[in-house]
N, CA and C atoms as an extended XYZ file, in Angstrom:
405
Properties=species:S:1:pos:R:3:atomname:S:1:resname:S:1:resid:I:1 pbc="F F F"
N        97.699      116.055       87.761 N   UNK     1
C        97.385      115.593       89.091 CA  UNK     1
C        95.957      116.007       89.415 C   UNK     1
N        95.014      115.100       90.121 N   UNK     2
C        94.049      115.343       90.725 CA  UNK     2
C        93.754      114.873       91.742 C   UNK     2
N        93.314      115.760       92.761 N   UNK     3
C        93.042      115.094       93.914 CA  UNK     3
C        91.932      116.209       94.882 C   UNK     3
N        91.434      115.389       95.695 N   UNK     4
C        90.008      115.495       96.120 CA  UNK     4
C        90.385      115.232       97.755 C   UNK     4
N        89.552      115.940       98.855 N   UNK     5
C        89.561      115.956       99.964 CA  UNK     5
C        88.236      115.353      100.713 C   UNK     5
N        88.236      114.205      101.856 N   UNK     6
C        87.364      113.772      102.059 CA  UNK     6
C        87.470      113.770      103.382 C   UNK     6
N        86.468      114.751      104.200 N   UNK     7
C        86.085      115.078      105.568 CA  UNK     7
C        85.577      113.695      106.111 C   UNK     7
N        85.346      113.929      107.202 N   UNK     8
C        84.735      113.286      108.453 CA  UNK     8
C        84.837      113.269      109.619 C   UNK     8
N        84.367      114.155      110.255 N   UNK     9
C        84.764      114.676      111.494 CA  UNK     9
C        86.153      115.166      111.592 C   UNK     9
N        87.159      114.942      112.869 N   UNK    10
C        88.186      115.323      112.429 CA  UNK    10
C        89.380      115.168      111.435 C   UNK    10
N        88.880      114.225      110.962 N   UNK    11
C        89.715      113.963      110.240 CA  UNK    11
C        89.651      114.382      108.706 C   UNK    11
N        91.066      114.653      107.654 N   UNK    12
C        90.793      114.505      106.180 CA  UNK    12
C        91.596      113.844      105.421 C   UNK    12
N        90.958      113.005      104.658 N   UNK    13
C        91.646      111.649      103.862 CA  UNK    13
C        92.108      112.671      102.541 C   UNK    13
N        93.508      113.036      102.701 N   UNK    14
C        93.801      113.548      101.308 CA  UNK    14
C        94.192      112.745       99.993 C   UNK    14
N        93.496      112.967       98.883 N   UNK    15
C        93.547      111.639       97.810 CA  UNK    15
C        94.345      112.540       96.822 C   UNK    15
N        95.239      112.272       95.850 N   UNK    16
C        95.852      112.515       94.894 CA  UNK    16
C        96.175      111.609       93.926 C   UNK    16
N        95.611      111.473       92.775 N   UNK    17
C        96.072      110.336       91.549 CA  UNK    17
C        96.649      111.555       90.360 C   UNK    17
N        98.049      111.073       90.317 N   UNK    18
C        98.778      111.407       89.581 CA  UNK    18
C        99.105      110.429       87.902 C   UNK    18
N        98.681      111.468       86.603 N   UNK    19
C        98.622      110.447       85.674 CA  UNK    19
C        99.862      111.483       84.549 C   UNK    19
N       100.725      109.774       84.330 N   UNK    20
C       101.675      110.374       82.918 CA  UNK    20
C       102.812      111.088       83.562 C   UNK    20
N       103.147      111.312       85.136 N   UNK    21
C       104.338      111.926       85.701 CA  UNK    21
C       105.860      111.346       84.498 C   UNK    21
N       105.911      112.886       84.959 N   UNK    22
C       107.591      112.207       84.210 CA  UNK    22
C       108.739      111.553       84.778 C   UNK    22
N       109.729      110.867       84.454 N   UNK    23
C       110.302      110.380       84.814 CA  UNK    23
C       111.370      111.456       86.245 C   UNK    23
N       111.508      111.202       87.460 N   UNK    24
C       111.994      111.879       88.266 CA  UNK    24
C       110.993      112.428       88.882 C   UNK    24
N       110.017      112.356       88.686 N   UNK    25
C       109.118      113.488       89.348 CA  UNK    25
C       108.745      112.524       90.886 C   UNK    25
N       108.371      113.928       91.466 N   UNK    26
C       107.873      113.924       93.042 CA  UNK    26
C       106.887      114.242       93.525 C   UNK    26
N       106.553      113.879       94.844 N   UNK    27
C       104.744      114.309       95.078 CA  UNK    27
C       105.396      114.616       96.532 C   UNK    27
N       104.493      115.641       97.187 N   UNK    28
C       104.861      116.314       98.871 CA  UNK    28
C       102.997      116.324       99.460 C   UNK    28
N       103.258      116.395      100.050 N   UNK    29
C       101.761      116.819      100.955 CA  UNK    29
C       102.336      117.045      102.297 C   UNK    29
N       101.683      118.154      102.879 N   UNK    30
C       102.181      118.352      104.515 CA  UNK    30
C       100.934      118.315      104.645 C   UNK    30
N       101.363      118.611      106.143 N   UNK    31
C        99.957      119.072      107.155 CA  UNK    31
C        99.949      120.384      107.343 C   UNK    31
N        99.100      120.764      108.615 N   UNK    32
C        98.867      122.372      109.385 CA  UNK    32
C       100.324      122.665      110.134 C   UNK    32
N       100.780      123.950      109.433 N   UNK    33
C       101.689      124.109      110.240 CA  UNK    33
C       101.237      124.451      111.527 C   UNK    33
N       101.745      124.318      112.431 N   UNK    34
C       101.652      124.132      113.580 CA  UNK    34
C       103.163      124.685      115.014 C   UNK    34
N       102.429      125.146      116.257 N   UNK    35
C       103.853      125.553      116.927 CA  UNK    35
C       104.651      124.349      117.229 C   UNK    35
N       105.596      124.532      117.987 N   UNK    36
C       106.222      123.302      118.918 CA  UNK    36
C       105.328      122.571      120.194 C   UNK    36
N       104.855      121.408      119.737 N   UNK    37
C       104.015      120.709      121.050 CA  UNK    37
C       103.193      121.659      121.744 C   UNK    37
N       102.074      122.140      121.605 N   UNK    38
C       101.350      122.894      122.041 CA  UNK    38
C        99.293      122.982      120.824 C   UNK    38
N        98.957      122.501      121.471 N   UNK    39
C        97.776      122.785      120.149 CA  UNK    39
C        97.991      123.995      120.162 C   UNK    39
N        96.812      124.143      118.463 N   UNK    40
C        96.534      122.349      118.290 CA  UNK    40
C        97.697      121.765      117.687 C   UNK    40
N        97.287      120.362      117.598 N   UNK    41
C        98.338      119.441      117.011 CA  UNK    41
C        98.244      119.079      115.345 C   UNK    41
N        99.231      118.914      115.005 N   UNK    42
C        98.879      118.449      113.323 CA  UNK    42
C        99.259      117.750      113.102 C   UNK    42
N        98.840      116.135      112.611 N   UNK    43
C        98.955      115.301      112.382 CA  UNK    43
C        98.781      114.737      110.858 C   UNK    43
N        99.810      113.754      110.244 N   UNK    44
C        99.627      113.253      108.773 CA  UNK    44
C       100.017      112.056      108.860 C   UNK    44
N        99.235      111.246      108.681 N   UNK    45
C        99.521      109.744      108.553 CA  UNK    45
C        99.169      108.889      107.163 C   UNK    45
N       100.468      108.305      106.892 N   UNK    46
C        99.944      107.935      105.396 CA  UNK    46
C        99.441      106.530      104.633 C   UNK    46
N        98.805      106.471      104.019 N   UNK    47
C        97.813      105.227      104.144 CA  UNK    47
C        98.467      104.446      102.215 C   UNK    47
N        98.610      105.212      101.453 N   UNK    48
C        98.901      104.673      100.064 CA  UNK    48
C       100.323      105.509       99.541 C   UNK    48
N       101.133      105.043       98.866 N   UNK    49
C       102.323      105.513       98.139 CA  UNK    49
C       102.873      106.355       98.748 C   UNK    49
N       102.818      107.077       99.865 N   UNK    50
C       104.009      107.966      100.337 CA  UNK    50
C       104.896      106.686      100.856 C   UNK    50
N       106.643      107.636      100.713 N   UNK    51
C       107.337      106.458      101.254 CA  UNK    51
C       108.365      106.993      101.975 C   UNK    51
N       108.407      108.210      102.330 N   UNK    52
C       109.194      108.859      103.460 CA  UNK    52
C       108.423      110.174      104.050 C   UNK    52
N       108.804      110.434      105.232 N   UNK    53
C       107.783      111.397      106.216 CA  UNK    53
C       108.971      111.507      107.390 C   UNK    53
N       108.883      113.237      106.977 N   UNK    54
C       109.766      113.878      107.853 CA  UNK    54
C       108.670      115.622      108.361 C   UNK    54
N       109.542      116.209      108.789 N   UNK    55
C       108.462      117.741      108.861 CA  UNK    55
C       109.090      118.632      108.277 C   UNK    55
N       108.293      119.529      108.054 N   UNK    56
C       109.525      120.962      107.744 CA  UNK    56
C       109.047      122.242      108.102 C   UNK    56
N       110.171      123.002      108.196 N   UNK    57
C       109.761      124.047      109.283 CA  UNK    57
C       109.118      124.642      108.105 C   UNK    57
N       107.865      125.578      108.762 N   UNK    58
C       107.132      126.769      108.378 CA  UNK    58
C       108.485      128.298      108.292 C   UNK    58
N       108.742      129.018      107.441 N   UNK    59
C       109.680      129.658      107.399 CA  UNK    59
C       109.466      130.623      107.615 C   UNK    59
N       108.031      131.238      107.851 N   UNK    60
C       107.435      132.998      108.955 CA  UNK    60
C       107.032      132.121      109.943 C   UNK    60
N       106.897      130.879      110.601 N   UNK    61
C       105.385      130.621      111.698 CA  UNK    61
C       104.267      130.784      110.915 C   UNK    61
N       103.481      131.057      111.666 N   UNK    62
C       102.067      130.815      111.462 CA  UNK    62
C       101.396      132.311      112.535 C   UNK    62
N       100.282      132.515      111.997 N   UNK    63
C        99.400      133.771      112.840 CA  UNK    63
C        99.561      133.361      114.203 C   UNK    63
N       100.161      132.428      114.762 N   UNK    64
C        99.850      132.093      116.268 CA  UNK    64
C       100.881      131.652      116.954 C   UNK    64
N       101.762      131.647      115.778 N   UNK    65
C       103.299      131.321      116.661 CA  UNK    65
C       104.460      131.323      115.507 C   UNK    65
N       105.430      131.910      116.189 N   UNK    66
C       106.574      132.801      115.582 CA  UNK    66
C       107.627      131.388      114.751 C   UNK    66
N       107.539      130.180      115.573 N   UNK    67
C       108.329      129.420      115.004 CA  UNK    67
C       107.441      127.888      114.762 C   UNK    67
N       107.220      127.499      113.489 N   UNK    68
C       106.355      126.549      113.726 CA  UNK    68
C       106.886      125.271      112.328 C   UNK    68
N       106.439      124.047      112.665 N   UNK    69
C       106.680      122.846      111.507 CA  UNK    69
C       105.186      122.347      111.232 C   UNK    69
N       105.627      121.251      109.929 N   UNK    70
C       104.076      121.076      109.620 CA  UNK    70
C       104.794      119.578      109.272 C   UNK    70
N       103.964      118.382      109.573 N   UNK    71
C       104.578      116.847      108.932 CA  UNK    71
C       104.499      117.093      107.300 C   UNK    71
N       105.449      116.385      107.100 N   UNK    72
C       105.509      116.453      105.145 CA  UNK    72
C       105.793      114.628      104.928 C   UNK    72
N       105.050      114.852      104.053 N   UNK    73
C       105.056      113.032      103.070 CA  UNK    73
C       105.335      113.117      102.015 C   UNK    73
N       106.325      112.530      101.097 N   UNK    74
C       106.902      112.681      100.001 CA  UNK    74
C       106.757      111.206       99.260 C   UNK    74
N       106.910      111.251       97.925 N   UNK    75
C       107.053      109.793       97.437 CA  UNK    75
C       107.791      110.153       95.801 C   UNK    75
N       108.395      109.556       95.037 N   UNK    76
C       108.327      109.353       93.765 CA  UNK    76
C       107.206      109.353       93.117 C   UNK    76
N       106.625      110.096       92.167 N   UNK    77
C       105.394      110.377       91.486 CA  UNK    77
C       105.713      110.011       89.399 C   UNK    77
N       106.343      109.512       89.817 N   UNK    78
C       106.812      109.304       87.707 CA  UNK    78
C       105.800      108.072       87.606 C   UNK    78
N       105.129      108.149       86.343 N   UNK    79
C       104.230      107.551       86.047 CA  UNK    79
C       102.896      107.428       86.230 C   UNK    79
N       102.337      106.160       86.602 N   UNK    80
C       100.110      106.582       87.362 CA  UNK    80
C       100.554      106.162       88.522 C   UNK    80
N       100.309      107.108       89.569 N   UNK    81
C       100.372      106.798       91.089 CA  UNK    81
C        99.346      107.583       91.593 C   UNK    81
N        98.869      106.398       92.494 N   UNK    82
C        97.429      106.995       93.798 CA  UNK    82
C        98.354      107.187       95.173 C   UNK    82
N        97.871      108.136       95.908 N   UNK    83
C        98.533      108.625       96.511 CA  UNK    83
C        97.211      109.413       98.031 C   UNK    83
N        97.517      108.927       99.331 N   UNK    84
C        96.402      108.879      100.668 CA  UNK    84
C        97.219      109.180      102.013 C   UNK    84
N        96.760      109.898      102.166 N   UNK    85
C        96.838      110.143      103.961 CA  UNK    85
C        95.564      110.898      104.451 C   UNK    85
N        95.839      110.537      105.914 N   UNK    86
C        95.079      111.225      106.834 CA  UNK    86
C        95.155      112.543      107.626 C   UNK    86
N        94.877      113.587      107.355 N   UNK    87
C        95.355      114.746      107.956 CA  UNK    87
C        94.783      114.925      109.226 C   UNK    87
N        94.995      115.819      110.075 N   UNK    88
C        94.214      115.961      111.339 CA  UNK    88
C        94.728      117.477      112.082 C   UNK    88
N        94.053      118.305      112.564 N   UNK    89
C        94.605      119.540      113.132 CA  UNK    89
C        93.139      119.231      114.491 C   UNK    89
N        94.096      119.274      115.125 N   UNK    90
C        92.938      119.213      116.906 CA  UNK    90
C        93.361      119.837      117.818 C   UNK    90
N        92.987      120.194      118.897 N   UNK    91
C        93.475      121.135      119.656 CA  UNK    91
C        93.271      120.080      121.453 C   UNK    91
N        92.321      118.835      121.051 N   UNK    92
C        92.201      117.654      121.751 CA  UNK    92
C        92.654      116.536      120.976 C   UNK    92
N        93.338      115.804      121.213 N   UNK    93
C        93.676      114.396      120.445 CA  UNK    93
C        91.969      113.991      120.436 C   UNK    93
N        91.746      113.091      118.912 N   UNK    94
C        90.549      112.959      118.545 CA  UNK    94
C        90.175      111.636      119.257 C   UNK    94
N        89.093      111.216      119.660 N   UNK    95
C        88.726      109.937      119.663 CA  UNK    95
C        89.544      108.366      119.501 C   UNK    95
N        90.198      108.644      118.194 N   UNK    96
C        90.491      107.111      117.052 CA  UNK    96
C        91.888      108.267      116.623 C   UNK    96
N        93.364      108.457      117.609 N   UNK    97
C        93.852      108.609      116.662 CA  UNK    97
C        94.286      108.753      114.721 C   UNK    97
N        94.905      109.307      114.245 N   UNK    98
C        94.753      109.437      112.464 CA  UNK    98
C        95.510      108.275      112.000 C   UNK    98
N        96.445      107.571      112.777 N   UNK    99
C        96.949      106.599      112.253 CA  UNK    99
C        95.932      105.077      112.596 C   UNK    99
N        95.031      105.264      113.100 N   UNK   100
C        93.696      104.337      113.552 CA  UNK   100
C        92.777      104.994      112.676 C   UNK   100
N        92.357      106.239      111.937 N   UNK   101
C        90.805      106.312      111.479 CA  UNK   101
C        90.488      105.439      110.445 C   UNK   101
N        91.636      105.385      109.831 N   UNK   102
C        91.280      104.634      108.399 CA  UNK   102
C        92.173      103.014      108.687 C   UNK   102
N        91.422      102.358      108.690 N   UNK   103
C        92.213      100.651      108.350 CA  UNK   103
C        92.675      100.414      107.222 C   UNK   103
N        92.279      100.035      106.553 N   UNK   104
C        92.359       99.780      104.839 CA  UNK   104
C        92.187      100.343      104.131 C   UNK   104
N        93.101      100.826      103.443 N   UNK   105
C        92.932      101.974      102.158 CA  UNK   105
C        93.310      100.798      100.572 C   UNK   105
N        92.196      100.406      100.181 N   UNK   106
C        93.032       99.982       98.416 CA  UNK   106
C        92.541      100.383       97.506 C   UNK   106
N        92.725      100.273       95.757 N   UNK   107
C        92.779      100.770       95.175 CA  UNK   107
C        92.437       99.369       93.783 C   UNK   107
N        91.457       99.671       93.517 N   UNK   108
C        91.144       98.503       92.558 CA  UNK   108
C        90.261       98.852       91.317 C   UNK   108
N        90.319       98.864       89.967 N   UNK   109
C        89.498       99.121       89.075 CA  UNK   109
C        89.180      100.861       89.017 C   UNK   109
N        90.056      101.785       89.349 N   UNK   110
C        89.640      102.959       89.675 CA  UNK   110
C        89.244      103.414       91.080 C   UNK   110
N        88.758      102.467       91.764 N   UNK   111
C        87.992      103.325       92.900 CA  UNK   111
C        89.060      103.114       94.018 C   UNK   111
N        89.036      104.116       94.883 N   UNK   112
C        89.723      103.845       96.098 CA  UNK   112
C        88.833      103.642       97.389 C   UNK   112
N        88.962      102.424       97.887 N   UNK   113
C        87.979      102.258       98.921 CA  UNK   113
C        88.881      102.633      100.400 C   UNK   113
N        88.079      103.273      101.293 N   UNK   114
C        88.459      103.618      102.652 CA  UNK   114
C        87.642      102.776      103.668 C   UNK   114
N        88.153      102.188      104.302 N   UNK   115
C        87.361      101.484      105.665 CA  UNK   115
C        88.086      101.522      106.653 C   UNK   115
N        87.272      102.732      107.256 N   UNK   116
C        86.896      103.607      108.715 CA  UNK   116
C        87.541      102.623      110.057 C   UNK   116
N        87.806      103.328      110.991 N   UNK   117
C        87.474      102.771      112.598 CA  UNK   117
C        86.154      102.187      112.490 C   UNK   117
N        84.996      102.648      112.187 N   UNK   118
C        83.546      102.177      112.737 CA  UNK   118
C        82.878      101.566      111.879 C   UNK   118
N        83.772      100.783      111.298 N   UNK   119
C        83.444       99.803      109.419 CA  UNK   119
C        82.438      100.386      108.928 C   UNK   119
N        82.479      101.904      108.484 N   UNK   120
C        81.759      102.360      107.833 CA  UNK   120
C        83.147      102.345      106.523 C   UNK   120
N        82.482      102.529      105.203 N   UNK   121
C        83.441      102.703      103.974 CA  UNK   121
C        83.218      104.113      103.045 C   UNK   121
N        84.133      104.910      102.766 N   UNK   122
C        83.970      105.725      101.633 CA  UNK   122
C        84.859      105.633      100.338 C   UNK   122
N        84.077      105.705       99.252 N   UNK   123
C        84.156      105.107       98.056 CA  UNK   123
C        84.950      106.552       97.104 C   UNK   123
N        86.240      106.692       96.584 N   UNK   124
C        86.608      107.730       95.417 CA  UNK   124
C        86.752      106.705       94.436 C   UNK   124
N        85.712      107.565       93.189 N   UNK   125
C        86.500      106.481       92.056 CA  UNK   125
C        86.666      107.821       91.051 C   UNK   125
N        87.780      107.529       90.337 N   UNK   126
C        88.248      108.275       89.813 CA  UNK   126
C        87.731      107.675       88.147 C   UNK   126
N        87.068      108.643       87.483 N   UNK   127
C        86.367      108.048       86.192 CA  UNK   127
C        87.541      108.359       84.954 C   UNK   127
N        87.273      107.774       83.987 N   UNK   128
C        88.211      107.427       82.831 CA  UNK   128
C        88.240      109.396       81.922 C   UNK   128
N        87.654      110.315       82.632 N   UNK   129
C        87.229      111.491       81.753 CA  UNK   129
C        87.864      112.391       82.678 C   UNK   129
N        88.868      111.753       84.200 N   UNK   130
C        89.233      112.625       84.943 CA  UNK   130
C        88.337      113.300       85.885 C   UNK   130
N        87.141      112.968       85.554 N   UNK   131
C        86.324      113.265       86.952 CA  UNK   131
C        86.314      112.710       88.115 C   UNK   131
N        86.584      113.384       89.434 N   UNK   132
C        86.665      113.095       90.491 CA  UNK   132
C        85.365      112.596       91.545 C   UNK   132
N        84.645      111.518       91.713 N   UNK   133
C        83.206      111.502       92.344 CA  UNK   133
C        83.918      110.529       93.647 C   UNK   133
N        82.701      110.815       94.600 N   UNK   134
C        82.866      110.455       95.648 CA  UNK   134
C        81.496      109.634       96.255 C   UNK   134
N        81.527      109.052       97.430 N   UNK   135
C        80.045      108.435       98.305 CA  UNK   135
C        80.925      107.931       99.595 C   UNK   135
């Protein structure tokens, strides 16, 4: 598995391409654990191959609160799977909600293209040697 994190303001586009999974296998990503409704908030919204999203509790809390959950995204991972969401921890809801920052997420010839709320685009292409590059 490799995967690469891509900022922009509040938000982070988490990328994971999984190669050669075995048969049965699984992929998870959460967010910030976080208290009950109270910032900040943590948000995960998923843009490529997750295919169920539930939360799960944090099992100490967190430094700031005794009982806390974090969103979790899960998918089947057996075989080559690309794999995207949007993370978000704010303590103000952002601008462009996380399920609005990113429009279009695809995946063509290696690269994964992202296009933004503000049709700006960022480019992961994942090279044939396992290197991870970005723009």
């Amino acid at each position: 598995m490799e995967s690469v994190t891509v900022v922009r303001g509040p938000y982070e586009v988490r990328v994971h391409r999984v190669s050669g999974g075995p048969y049965g296998a699984r992929a998870e990503q959460t967010g910030w654990a976080t208290g009950p409704d109270e910032p900040p908030l943590s948000r995960l919204h998923p843009l490529l191959g997750w295919t169920d999203q539930d939360a799960v509790r944090a099992p100490q809390g967190t430094a700031f609160a005794p009982w806390a959950s974090a969103p979790r995204l899960s998918a089947d991972a057996t075989g080559n799977r690309v794999f995207a969401a949007v993370a978000t921890l704010t303590a103000e809801p952002p601008a462009v909600p996380a399920s609005m920052a990113v429009t279009e997420a695809t995946v063509a010839d290696g690269v994964l293209r992202l296009h933004w709320y503000d049709d700006t685009v960022t480019h992961v292409a994942f090279a044939p040697d396992t290197t991870v590059t970005w723009s």
